[in-house]
C-alpha positions as CSV (number, residue, x, y, z in Angstrom):
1,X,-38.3,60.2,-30.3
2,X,-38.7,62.5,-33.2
3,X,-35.8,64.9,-35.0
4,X,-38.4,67.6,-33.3
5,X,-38.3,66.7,-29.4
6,X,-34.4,65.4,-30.0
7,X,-33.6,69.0,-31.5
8,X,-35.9,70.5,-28.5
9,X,-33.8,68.6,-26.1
10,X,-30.6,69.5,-26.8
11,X,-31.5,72.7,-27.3
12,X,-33.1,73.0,-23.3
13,X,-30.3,71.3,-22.3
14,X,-26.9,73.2,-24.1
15,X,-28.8,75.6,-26.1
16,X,-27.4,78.9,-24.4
17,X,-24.3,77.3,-24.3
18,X,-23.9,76.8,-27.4
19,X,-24.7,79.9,-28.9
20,X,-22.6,81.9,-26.5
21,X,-19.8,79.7,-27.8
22,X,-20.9,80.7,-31.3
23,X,-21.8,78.4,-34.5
24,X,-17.6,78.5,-36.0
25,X,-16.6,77.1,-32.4
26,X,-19.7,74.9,-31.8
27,X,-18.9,73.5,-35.7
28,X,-14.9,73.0,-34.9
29,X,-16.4,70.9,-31.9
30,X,-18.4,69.1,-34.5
31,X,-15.8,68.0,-36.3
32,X,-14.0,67.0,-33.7
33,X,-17.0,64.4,-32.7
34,X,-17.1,63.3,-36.6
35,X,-13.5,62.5,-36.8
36,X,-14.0,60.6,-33.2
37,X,-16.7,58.8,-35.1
38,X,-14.2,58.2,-38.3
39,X,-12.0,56.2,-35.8
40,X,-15.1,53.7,-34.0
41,X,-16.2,53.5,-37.7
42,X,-12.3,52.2,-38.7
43,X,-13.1,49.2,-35.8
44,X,-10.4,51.2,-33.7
45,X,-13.2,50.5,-30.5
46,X,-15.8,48.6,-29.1
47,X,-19.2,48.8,-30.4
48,X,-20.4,50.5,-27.4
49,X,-18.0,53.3,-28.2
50,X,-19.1,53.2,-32.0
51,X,-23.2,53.7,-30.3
52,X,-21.7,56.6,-28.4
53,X,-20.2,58.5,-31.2
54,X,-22.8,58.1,-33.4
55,X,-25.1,59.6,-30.2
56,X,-22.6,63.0,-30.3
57,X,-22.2,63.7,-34.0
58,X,-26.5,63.6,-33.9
59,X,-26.2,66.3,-31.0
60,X,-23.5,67.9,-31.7
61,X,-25.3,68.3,-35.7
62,X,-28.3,69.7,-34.0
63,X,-27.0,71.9,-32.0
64,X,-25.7,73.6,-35.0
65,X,-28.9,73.3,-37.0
66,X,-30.3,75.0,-33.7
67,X,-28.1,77.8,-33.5
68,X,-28.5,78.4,-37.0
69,X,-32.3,78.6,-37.1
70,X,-33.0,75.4,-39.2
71,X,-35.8,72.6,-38.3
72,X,-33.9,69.4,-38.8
73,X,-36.8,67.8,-39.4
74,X,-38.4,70.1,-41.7
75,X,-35.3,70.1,-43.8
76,X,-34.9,66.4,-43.7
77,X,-38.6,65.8,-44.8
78,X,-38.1,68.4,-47.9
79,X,-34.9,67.3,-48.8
80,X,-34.9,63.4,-48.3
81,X,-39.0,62.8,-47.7
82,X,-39.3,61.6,-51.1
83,X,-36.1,59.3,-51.6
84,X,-33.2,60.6,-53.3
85,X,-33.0,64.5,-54.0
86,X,-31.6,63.6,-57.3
87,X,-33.8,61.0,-59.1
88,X,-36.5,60.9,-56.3
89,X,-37.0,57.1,-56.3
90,X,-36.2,54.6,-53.4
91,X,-34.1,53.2,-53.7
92,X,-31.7,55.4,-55.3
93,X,-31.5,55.0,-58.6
94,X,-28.9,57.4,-59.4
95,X,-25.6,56.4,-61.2
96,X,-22.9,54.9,-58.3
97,X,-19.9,57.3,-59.8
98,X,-20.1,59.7,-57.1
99,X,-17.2,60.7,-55.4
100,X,-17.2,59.4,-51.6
101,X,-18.1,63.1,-50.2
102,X,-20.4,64.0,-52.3
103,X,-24.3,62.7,-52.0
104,X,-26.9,62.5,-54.8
């Protein structure tokens, strides 16, 4: 399945939802899926669980992009089609001193 038909999915299927709920609520429901992630990530469940959560930060991520007009894979393709943003090569080339939240 493509970033496209994924994002049209979950749209068809929570879109209205979601934006009754609102982009600061659906985000704080987000984050709440990403620090669910953080603990499968830490080993704290089974690998199942870990394929899951991985699953809901995707939708739960396009559902914002959704709600706030953005084409995932538009964006993805601009920002990432070429490699790295930073040095453009793929691999990365870029220097590994990056803090841990912050990307290229």
């Amino acid at each position: 399945m493509k970033i496209s038909e994924f994002q049209q999915v979950i749209d068809q299927t929570f879109g209205d939802k979601d934006r009754r709920r609102g982009i600061v609520n659906t985000f704080l429901w987000f984050t709440e899926e990403v620090g669910e992630l953080a603990r499968a990530v830490n080993g704290r469940t089974s690998r199942e669980n870990l394929r899951h959560e991985f699953a809901d930060v995707l939708a739960w991520l396009t559902t914002l992009a959704s709600i706030a007009n953005v084409d995932l894979e538009e964006v993805a393709r601009e920002r990432y089609g070429s490699g790295c943003p930073r040095c453009k090569k793929i691999p990365c080339k870029c220097d590994e001193q990056r803090t841990p939240v912050a990307h290229c």
